[in-house]
C-alpha positions as CSV (number, residue, x, y, z in Angstrom):
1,X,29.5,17.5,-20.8
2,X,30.0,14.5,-18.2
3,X,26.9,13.2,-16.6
4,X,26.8,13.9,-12.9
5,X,26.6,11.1,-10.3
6,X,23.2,11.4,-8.1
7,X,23.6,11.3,-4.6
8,X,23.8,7.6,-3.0
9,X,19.8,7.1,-1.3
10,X,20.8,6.5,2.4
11,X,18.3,5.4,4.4
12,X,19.0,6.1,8.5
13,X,17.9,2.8,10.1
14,X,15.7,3.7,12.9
15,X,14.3,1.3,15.8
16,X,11.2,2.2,14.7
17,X,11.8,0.8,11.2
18,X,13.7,-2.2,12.6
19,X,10.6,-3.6,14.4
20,X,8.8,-3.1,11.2
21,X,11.2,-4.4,9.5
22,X,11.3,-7.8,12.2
23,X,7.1,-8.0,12.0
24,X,7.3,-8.2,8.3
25,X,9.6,-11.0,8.6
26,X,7.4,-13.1,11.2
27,X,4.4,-11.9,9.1
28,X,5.3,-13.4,5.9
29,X,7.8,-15.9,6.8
30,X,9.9,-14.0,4.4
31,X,13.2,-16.5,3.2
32,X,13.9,-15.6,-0.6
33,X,14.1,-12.5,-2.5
34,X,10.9,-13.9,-4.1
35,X,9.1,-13.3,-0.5
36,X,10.4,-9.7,0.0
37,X,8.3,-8.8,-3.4
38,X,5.4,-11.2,-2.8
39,X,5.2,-9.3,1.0
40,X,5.4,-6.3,-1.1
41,X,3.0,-6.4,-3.5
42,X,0.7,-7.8,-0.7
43,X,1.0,-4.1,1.2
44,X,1.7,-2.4,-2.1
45,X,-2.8,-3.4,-3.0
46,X,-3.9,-3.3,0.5
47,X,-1.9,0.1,1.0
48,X,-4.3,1.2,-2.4
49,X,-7.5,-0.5,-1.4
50,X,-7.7,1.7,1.8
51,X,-6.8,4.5,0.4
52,X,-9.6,4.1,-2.4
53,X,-11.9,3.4,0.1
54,X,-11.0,6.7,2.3
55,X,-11.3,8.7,-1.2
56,X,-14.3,7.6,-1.1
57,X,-15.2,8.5,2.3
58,X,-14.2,11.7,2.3
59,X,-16.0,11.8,-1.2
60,X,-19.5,10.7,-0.3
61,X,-19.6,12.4,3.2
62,X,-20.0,8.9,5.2
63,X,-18.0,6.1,6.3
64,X,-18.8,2.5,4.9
65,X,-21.5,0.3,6.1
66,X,-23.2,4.0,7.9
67,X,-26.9,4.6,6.7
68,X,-27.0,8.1,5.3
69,X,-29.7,10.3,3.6
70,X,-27.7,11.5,0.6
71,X,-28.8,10.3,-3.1
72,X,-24.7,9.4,-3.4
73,X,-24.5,6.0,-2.4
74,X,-21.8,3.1,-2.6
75,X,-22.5,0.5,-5.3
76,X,-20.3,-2.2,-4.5
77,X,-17.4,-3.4,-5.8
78,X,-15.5,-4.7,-8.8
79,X,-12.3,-6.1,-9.4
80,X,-9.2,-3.9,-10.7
81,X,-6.0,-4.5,-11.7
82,X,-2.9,-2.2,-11.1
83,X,0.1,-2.6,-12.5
84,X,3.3,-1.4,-10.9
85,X,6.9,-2.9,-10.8
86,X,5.7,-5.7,-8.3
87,X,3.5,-7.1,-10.4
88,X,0.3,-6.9,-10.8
Protein backbone atom coordinates (compact mmCIF):
# COMPACT_ATOMS: atom_id res chain seq x y z
CA UNK A 1 0.00 0.00 0.00
CA UNK A 2 1.70 3.47 -0.97
CA UNK A 3 1.87 6.04 1.68
CA UNK A 4 -0.26 9.04 0.90
CA UNK A 5 1.14 12.57 0.58
CA UNK A 6 -0.36 15.10 3.36
CA UNK A 7 -1.68 18.07 2.16
CA UNK A 8 1.11 21.01 1.69
CA UNK A 9 0.35 23.55 5.18
CA UNK A 10 -0.42 26.87 3.42
CA UNK A 11 -0.59 29.60 5.37
CA UNK A 12 -2.77 32.78 3.79
CA UNK A 13 -0.62 35.84 4.52
CA UNK A 14 -2.82 38.39 5.98
CA UNK A 15 -1.90 42.25 6.76
CA UNK A 16 -2.73 41.48 9.96
CA UNK A 17 0.09 38.91 10.23
CA UNK A 18 2.42 40.94 8.16
CA UNK A 19 2.62 43.81 10.81
CA UNK A 20 3.18 41.12 13.27
CA UNK A 21 5.36 39.64 11.39
CA UNK A 22 7.43 43.44 10.74
CA UNK A 23 7.15 44.20 14.88
CA UNK A 24 8.80 41.02 15.62
CA UNK A 25 11.51 41.96 13.37
CA UNK A 26 12.16 45.56 14.94
CA UNK A 27 11.50 43.83 18.28
CA UNK A 28 14.33 41.42 18.22
CA UNK A 29 16.48 42.80 15.69
CA UNK A 30 16.01 39.44 14.08
CA UNK A 31 19.16 38.82 11.22
CA UNK A 32 19.90 34.90 11.46
CA UNK A 33 17.94 31.89 11.56
CA UNK A 34 19.49 31.64 15.14
CA UNK A 35 17.25 35.00 16.06
CA UNK A 36 13.93 33.63 14.50
CA UNK A 37 14.16 30.69 17.38
CA UNK A 38 15.82 32.77 20.15
CA UNK A 39 12.55 35.37 19.40
CA UNK A 40 10.64 32.21 19.55
CA UNK A 41 11.43 30.68 22.48
CA UNK A 42 11.30 34.13 24.09
CA UNK A 43 7.19 34.26 23.24
CA UNK A 44 7.03 30.44 23.29
CA UNK A 45 7.80 30.93 27.87
CA UNK A 46 6.13 34.25 28.18
CA UNK A 47 3.15 32.89 26.03
CA UNK A 48 3.15 29.87 29.04
CA UNK A 49 3.91 32.14 32.03
CA UNK A 50 0.65 34.11 31.34
CA UNK A 51 -1.20 31.43 30.74
CA UNK A 52 -0.07 29.72 34.19
CA UNK A 53 -0.73 32.68 35.82
CA UNK A 54 -4.52 33.06 34.35
CA UNK A 55 -4.95 29.17 35.43
CA UNK A 56 -4.39 30.32 38.30
CA UNK A 57 -6.70 33.13 38.36
CA UNK A 58 -9.47 31.60 37.33
CA UNK A 59 -8.38 28.84 39.82
CA UNK A 60 -8.07 30.75 43.07
CA UNK A 61 -11.05 33.18 42.32
CA UNK A 62 -8.80 36.47 42.34
CA UNK A 63 -6.42 38.28 40.25
CA UNK A 64 -2.71 38.73 41.44
CA UNK A 65 -1.55 41.24 43.82
CA UNK A 66 -5.81 41.56 44.96
CA UNK A 67 -6.31 41.04 48.81
CA UNK A 68 -8.93 38.37 49.16
CA UNK A 69 -10.63 36.42 52.06
CA UNK A 70 -10.20 32.87 50.87
CA UNK A 71 -7.82 30.35 52.82
CA UNK A 72 -6.38 29.64 48.87
CA UNK A 73 -3.67 31.89 48.62
CA UNK A 74 -0.63 32.40 46.04
CA UNK A 75 2.75 31.22 47.43
CA UNK A 76 5.14 32.63 45.20
CA UNK A 77 7.10 31.35 42.72
CA UNK A 78 9.75 28.88 41.59
CA UNK A 79 11.67 28.35 38.74
CA UNK A 80 10.57 25.68 35.89
CA UNK A 81 11.87 24.32 33.06
CA UNK A 82 9.91 23.35 29.82
CA UNK A 83 11.23 21.70 27.28
CA UNK A 84 9.85 21.94 23.70
CA UNK A 85 11.62 21.95 20.27
CA UNK A 86 13.03 25.53 20.96
CA UNK A 87 14.84 24.74 23.58
CA UNK A 88 14.49 24.95 26.81
Amino acid sequence: MARQKKPAHRVQMTEGKRNIIHQLLEEYNIQTAEDIQDALKDLLGGTIKEMMEAEMDDHLGYEKSERSDNDDYRNGYKRKRVNSSYGD
